[in-house]
C-alpha positions in Angstrom: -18.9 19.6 8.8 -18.8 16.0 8.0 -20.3 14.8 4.7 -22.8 12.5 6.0 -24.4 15.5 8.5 -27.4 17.3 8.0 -25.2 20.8 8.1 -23.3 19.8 5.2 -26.4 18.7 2.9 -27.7 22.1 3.5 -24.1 23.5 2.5 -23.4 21.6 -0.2 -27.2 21.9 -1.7 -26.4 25.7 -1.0 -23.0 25.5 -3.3 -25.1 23.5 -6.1 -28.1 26.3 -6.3 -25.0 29.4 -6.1 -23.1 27.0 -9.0 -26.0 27.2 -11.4 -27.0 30.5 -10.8 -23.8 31.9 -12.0 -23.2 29.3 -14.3 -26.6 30.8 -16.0 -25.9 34.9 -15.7 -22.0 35.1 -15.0 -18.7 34.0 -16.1 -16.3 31.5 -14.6 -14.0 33.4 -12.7 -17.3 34.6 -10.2 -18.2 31.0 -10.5 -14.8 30.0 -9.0 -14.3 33.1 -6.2 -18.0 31.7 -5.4 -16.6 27.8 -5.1 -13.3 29.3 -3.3 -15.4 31.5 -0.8 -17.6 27.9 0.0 -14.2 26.0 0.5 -13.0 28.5 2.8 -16.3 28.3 4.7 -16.3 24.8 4.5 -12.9 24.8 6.6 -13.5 27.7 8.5 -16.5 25.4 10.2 -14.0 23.1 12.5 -12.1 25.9 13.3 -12.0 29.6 11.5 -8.6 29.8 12.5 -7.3 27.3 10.3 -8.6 29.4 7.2 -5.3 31.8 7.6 -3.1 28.5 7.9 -4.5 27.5 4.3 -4.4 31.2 3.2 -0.6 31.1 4.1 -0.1 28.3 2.4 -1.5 29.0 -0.7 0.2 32.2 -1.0 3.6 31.0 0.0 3.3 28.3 -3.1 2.0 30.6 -5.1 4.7 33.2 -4.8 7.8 30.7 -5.1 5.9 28.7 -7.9 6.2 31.9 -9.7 9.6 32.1 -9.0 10.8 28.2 -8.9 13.7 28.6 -11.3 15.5 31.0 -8.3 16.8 28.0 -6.1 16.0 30.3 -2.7 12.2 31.0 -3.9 12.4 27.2 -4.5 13.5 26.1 -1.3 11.3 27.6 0.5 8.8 26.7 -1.6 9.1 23.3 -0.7 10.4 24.6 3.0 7.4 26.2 4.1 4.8 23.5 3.6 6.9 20.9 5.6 7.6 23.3 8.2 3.9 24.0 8.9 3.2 20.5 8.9 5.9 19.8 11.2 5.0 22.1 13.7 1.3 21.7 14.1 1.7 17.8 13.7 4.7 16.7 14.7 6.6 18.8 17.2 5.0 17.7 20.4 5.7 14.6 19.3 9.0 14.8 18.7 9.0 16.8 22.0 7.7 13.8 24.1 10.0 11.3 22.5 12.8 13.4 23.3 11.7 13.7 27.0 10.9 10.1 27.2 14.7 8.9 25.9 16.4 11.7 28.3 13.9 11.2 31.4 13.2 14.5 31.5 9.7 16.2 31.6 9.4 18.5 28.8 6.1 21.1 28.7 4.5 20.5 25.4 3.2 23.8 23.0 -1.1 23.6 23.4 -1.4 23.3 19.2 -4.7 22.3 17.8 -4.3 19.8 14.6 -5.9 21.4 11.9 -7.9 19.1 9.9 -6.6 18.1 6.8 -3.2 19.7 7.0 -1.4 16.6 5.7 -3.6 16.5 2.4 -3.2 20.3 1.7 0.3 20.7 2.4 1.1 17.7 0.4 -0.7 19.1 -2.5 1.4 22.4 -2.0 4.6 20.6 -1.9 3.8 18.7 -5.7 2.4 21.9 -7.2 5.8 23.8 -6.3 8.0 20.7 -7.5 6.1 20.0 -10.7 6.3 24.0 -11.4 10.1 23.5 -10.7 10.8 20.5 -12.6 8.7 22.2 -15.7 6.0 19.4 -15.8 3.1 22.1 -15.7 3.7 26.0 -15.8 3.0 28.0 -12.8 -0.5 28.9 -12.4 -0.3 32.8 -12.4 -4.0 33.1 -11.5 -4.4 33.1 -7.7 -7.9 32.1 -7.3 -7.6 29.3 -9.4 -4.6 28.0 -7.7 -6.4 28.8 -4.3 -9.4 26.8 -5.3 -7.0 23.9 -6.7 -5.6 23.8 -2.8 -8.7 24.2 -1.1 -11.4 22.8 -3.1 -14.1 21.7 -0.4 -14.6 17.8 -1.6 -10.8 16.4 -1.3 -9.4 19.2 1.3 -10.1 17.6 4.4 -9.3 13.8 4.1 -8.1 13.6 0.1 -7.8 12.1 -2.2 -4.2 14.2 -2.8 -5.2 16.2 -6.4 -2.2 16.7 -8.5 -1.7 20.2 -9.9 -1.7 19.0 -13.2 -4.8 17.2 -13.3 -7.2 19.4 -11.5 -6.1 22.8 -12.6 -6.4 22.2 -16.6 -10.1 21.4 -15.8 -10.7 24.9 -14.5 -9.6 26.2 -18.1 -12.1 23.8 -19.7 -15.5 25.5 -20.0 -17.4 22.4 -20.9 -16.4 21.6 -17.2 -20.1 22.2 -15.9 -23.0 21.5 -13.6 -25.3 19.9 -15.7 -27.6 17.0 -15.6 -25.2 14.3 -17.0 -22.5 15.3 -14.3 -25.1 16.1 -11.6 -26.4 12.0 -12.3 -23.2 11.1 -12.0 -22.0 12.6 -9.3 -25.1 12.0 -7.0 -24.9 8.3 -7.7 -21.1 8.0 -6.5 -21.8 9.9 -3.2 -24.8 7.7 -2.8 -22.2 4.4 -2.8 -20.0 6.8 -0.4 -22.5 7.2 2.0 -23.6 3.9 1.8 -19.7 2.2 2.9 -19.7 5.0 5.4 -23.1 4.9 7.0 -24.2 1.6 6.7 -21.2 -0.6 6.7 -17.8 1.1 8.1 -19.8 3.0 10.6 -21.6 0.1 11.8 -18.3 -2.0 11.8 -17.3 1.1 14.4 -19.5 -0.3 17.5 -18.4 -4.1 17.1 -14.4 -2.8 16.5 -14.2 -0.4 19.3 -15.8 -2.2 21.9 -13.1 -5.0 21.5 -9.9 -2.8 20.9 -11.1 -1.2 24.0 -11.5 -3.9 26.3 -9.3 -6.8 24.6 -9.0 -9.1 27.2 -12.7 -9.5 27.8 -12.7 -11.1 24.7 -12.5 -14.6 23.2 -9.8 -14.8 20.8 -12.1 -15.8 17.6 -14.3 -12.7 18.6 -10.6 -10.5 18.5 -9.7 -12.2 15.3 -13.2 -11.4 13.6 -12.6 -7.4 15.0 -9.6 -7.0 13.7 -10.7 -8.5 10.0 -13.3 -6.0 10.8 -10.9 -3.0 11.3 -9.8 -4.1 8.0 -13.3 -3.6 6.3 -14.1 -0.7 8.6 -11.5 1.6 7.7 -11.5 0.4 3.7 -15.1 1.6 3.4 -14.3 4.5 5.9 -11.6 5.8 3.6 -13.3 4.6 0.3 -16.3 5.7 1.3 -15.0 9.5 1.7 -13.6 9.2 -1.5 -16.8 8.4 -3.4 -18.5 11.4 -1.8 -15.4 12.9 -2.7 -15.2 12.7 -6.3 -18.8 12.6 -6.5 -19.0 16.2 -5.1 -16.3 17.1 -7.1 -18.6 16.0 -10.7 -21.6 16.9 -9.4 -19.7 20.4 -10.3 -18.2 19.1 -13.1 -14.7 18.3 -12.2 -13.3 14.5 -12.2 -10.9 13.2 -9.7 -8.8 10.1 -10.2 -10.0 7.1 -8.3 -8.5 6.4 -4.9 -9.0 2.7 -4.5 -9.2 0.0 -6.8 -10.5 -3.2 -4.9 -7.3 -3.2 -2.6 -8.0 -6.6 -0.8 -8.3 -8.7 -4.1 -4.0 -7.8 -3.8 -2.1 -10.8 -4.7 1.0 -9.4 -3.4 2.2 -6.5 -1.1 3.5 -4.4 -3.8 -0.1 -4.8 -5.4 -1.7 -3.9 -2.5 -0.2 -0.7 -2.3 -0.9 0.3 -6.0 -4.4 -0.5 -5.3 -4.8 1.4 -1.7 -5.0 5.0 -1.4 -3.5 5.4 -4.6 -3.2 8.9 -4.4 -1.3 9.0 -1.7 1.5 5.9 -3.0 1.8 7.8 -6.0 2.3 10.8 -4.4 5.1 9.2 -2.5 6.6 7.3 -5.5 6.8 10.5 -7.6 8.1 12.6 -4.5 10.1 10.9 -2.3 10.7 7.1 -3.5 12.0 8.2 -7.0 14.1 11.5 -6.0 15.8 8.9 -3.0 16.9 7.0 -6.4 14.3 4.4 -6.5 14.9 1.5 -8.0 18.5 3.0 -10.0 20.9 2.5 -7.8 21.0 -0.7 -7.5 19.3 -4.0 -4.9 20.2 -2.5 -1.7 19.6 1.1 -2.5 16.5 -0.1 -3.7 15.4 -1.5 -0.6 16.5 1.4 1.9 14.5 3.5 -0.7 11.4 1.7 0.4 11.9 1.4 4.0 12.4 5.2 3.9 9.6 5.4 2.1 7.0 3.3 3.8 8.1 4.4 7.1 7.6 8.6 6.4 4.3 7.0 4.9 3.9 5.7 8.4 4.7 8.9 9.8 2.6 11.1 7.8 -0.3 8.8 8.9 -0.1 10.5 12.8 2.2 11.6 15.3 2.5 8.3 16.8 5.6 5.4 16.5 2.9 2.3 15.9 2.5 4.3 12.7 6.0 4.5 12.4 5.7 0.4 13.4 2.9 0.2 10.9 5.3 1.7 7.8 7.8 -0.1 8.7 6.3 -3.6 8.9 4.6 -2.9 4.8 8.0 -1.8 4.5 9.8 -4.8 5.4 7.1 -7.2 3.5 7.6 -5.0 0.3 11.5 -5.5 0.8 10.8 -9.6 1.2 9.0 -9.6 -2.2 11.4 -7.9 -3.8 14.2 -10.2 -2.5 12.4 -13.4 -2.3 9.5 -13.6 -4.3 9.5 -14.1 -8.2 6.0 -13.2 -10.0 4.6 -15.6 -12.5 2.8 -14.2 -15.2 0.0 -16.4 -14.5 -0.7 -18.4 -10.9 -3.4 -21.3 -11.1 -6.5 -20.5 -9.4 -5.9 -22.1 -5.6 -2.2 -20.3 -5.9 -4.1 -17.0 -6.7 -6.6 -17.3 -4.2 -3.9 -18.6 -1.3 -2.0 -15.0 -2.1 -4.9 -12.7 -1.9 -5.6 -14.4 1.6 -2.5 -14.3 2.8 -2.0 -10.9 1.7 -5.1 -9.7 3.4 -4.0 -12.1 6.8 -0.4 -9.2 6.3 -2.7 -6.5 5.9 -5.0 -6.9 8.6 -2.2 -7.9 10.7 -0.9 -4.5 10.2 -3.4 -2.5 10.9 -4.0 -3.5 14.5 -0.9 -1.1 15.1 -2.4 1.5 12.9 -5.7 1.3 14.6 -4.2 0.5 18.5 -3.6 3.6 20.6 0.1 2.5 21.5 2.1 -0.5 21.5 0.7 -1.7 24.4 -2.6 -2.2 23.2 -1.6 -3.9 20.5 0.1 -6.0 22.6 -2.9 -7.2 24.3 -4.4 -8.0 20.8 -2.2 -9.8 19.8 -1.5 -12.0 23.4 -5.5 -12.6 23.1 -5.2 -14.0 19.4 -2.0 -16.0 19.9 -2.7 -17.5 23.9 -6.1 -18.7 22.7 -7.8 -16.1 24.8 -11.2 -17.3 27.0 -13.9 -14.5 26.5 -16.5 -13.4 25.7 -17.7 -14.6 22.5 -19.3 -11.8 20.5 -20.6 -13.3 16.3 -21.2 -9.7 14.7 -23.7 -9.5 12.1 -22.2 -5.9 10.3 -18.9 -8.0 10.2 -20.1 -11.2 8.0 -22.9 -9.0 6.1 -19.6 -6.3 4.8 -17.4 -9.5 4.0 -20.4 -10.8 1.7 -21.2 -7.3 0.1 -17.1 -7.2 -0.4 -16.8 -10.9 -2.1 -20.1 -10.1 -4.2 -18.1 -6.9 -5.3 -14.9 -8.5 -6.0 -16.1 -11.2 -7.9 -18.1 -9.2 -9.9 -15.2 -7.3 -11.0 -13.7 -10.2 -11.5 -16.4 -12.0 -14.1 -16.0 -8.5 -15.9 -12.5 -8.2 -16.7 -12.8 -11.9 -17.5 -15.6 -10.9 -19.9 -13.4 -8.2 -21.4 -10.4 -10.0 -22.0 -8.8 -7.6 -19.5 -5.4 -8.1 -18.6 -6.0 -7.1 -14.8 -8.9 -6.5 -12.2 -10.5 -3.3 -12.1 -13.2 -2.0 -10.2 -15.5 0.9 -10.0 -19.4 1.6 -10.0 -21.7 1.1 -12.7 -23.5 3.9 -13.4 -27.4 4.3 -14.1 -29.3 6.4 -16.4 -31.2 8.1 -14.1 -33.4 9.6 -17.0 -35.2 6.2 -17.3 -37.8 4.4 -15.1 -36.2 1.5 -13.9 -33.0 3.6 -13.2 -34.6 6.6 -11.3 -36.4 3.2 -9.4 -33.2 1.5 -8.3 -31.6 4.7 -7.3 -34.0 5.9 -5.2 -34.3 2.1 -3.5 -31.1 2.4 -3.4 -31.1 6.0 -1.1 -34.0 4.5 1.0 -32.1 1.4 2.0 -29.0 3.7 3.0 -31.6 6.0 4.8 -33.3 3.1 7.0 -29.8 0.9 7.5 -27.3 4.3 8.4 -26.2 4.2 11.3 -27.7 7.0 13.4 -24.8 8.1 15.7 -22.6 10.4 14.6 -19.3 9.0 13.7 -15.9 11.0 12.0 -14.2 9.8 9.2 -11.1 7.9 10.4 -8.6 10.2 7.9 -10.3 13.0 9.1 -7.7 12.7 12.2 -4.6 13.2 9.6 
């Protein structure tokens, strides 16, 4: 059930009517077994199977978060999550790597990938760590820990909800669906289906024609894809996390944003506090800082991060060019630390020769994160570097989402400069749908997404991790 289908409109319309209903004659504990029976169904849609995968899950952290200061109940705990992960993820891959290196033919297990295993299990993983390292307190009600796991509008592609920020708002009773929320809400999925359906979706025909046919393209028309991967799988991503959160308030719950206008970056290390943010933090707080971060000296430092950036990589897909991928962001992260020293302040054409660079690295990047194997981003990267004949393919999709992205940047930009704010941030503005001229622009607003979506049907890209 992908957001921008009919099937899910229906659903989620469904879950909104249910919501207020027993918002209006029952308590909050129907109202969340009623969200927590629409998650499950919501899952159960790909695949009902998976639905006992999640259940198992849940209980397993739910049990040893109970019991977290027993070091066994702990353990596995922590165990259990990655061993799910690793088997319906990982293990055929591992499998095939090993056959490749010993030149022997090994028969791999048939496992289907459940969708969104590496979100869920991740948020499993924090909730039983924070419980253990006495951040929050063990959440002793099942169904509100179930629904913290499953809740339908992050469980499939994110963003990764932290324990302690979601499941506070299921003791809050102002935490509602009202008008104000409902307003809200309904205007940030409009801006998510509008980077999905309009711009990363049509980005999808131009990018996947020339990474599947490389050579039969000129090498300008191979450069201007793979800017356009770069756009495609930002509003992709970004795009899933506006519907996201604006499911999520639409109900009356608030989810921290994801991305923060990633590609105005000045710097690797930027980049990544910008991109996905959910998901760095997740592996600063888990993995970077437990390895010993940044306290155990220079070199420690930087194995930290390669360790880091390359189980990033991995937890991506099954596949060494993600491996490639973490590694390579790794390495650049390691060069800045070792090489580069910040100023507090860079001069404009400084600035600007930063944030282009950084998105040339970027971009760079993710033609191994969006090739197949290493050999077809080999031929990428021969067509862009031999000066490739071809054929020569201008895209309109590609120069209208790089004007829509500078319009959006620099708006952000004349903003902060407006409020004397010490760094760039962007988000949406939001309308007050109560007056004329708001209710107006909105509803322009859904007909342009309406007559520019692209009509095919198209997955999200994380939906594959």
């Amino acid at each position: 059930m992908i957001f921008t289908s009919l099937a899910f409109m229906i659903f989620f319309a469904a879950v909104l009517i249910g919501t207020f209903i027993i918002q209006c004659f029952f308590n909050d504990r129907i109202k969340f077994c009623f969200l927590l029976t629409a998650s499950y169904f919501f899952y159960g849609w790909w695949d009902w199977r998976f639905c006992f995968l999640l259940l198992f899950v849940t209980l397993t952290s739910y049990i040893t978060a109970l019991h977290s200061e027993n070091k066994t109940a702990y353990v596995t705990g922590v165990s259990i999550p990655l061993i799910v992960l690793g088997i319906f993820k990982y293990f055929n891959f591992f499998l095939d790597s090993i056959a490749q290196l010993s030149c022997h033919e090994i028969t791999a297990l048939k496992i289907i990938l459940p969708v969104g295993i590496s979100f869920y299990t991740f948020q499993a993983l924090s909730y039983v760590i924070d419980v253990h390292r006495k951040k929050i307190n063990a959440e002793k009600d099942f169904v509100r820990l179930a629904l913290y796991i499953s809740f339908f509008p992050q469980l499939v592609a994110g963003p990764i909800v932290r324990a302690s920020d979601f499941l506070p708002q299921l003791y809050e009773s102002s935490r509602r669906l009202n008008a104000e929320n409902f307003s809200r809400g309904i205007q940030l999925m409009a801006m998510g289906f509008f980077k999905k359906a309009v711009l990363a979706d049509h980005l999808s025909v131009f990018v996947d024609d020339v990474f599947r046919v490389p050579v039969a393209f000129q090498w300008a028309t191979i450069i201007l894809a793979v800017c356009s991967y770069s756009l495609q799988i930002y509003f992709d991503f970004s795009g899933y996390s506006d519907i996201a959160s604006g499911c999520a308030k639409c109900l009356g719950y608030d989810f921290n944003i994801n991305f923060n206008l990633p590609y105005i970056s000045s710097s690797i290390t930027e980049f990544w506090r910008r991109w996905h943010i959910s998901l760095s933090g997740w592996l600063r707080d888990y993995l970077y800082i437990p390895l010993g971060g940044n306290r155990k000296g220079r070199v420690r430092q930087l194995v930290n991060l390669m360790i880091t950036m390359i189980l990033g990589g991995l937890w991506h897909g099954a596949n060494w060019t993600f491996v490639f991928w973490g590694g390579l962001n790794g390495l650049a992260l390691c060069c800045e630390k070792i090489f580069v020293r910040h100023e507090h302040k860079d001069i404009l054409i400084v600035k600007l020769a930063k944030i282009l660079s950084v998105f040339v690295f970027i971009s760079f990047t993710w033609i191994f994160f969006r090739a197949s194997n290493f050999s077809d981003a080999w031929l990428i990267l021969r067509g862009i570097f031999t000066l490739q004949n071809g054929i020569v393919q201008p895209f309109f999709w590609s120069f209208a989402a790089f004007a829509l992205l500078l319009i959006s940047e620099l708006s952000a930009v004349f903003k902060s400069h407006r409020q004397h704010l010490s760094s760039v941030n962007g988000y949406y503005p939001v309308m007050n749908l109560d007056s004329i001229s708001g209710l107006t622009t909105f509803f322009v607003f859904v007909g342009i997404i309406l007559g520019l979506a692209f009509t095919g049907e198209n997955p999200f890209i994380y939906f594959q991790f």
